[in-house]
C-alpha positions in Angstrom: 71.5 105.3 111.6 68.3 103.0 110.8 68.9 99.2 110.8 68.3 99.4 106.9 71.2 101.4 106.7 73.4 99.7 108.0 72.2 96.6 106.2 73.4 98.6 103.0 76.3 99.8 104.4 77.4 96.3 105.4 76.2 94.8 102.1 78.0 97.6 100.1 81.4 96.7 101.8 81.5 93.3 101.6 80.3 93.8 97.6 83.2 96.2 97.4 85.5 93.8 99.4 84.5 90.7 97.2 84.8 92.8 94.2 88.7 93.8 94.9 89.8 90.5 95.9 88.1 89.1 92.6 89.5 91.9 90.6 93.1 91.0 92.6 92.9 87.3 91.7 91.8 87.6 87.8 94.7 90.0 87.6 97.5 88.3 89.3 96.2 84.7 87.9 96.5 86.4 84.5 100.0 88.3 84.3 101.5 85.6 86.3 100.0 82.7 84.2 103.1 82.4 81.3 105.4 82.8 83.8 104.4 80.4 85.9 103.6 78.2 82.7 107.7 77.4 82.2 108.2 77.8 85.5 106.7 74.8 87.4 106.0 74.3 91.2 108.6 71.8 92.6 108.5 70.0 95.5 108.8 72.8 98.3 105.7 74.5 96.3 107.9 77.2 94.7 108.0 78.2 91.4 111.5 77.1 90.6 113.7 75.8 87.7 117.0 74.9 88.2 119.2 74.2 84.9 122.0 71.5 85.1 124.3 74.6 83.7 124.2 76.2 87.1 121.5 78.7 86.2 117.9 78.8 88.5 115.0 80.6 87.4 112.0 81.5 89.6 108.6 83.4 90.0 107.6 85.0 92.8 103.7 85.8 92.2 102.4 88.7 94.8 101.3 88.1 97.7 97.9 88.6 99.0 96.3 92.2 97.6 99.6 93.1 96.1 100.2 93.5 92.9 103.6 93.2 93.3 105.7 90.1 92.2 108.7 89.9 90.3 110.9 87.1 88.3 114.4 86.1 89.0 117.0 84.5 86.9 120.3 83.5 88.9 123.6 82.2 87.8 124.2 80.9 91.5 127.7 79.6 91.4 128.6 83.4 90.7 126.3 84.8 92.7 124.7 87.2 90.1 120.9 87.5 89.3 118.5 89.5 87.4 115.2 90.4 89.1 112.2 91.4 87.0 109.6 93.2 88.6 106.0 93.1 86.0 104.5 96.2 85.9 100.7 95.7 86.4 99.8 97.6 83.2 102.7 96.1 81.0 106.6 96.2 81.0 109.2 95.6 83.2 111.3 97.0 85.5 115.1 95.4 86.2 117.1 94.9 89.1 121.0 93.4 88.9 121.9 91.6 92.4 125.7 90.9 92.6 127.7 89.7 95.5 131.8 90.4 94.8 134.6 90.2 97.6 132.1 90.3 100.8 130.1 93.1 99.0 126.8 93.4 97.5 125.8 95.5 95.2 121.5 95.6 94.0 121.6 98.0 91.0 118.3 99.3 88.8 118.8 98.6 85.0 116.9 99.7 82.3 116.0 97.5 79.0 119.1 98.5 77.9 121.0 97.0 80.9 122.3 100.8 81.9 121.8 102.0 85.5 119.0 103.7 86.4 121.1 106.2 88.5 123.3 107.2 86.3 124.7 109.7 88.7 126.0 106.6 91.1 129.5 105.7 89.7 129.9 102.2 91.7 126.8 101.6 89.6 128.1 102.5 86.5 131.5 101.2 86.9 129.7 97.7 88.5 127.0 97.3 85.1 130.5 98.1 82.7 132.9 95.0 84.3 130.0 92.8 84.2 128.1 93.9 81.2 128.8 90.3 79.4 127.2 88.6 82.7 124.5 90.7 82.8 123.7 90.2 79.1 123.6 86.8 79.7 121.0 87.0 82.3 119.0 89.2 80.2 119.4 86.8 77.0 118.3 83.8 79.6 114.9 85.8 81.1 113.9 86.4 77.2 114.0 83.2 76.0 112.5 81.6 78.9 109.8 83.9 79.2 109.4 86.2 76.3 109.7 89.4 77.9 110.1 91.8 74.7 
């Protein structure tokens, strides 16, 4: 390979590289902005809101070249919490965190706050005792942040 060549090979993938992390920042900077908007830094440098009702809400934008970040809503005194995971080209996907007797349970929900596996019946059985808490979540995530 000629000296030239590897000139444009070199320039090529650091234009490629400085194009992805641009393309990574406008995009993340963008879906996370109205999330972050409600949801200030506090001291610690997290996005976190904690209500006087015993409800936190935070947003966890992704990390470095991920696209990945997600939202959480927590009613900590009963260990509950709703985790909201953006999809990078719109909607949502729902997670329902619950921590009972000792146990945990992390179960996928849909927007109608059913579990994804319907086949699991702890899951099912879980999302039906605690429908009214999880409703409440849900009811808190959309009026913060306007999810619909």
């Amino acid at each position: 390979m000629t000296k030239v060549g590897a000139k444009k090979m070199t320039i090529a993938l650091i234009a490629v590289l400085a194009a992805w992390n641009l393309l990574w920042f406008l995009i993340t900077t963008v879906q996370y902005h109205t999330f972050i908007a409600v949801v200030p830094k506090d001291r610690s440098g997290l996005h976190y809101l904690k209500n006087e009702d015993g409800f936190s809400y935070y947003v966890k934008k992704p990390d470095y070249l991920s696209f990945s970040g997600n939202l959480g809503v927590l009613n900590e005194p009963m260990q509950e919490a709703l985790i909201i995971w953006p999809r990078l080209f719109g909607g949502y996907q729902y997670g329902f965190r619950l921590q009972k007797d000792g146990k945990a349970y992390e179960i996928y929900v849909n927007e109608q706050m059913e579990p994804l596996d319907g086949s699991d019946p702890t899951a099912v059985q879980k999302i039906e005792e605690y429908q009214t808490e999880l409703t409440g979540l849900f009811s808190r995530a959309n009026a913060l942040w306007n999810l619909k």
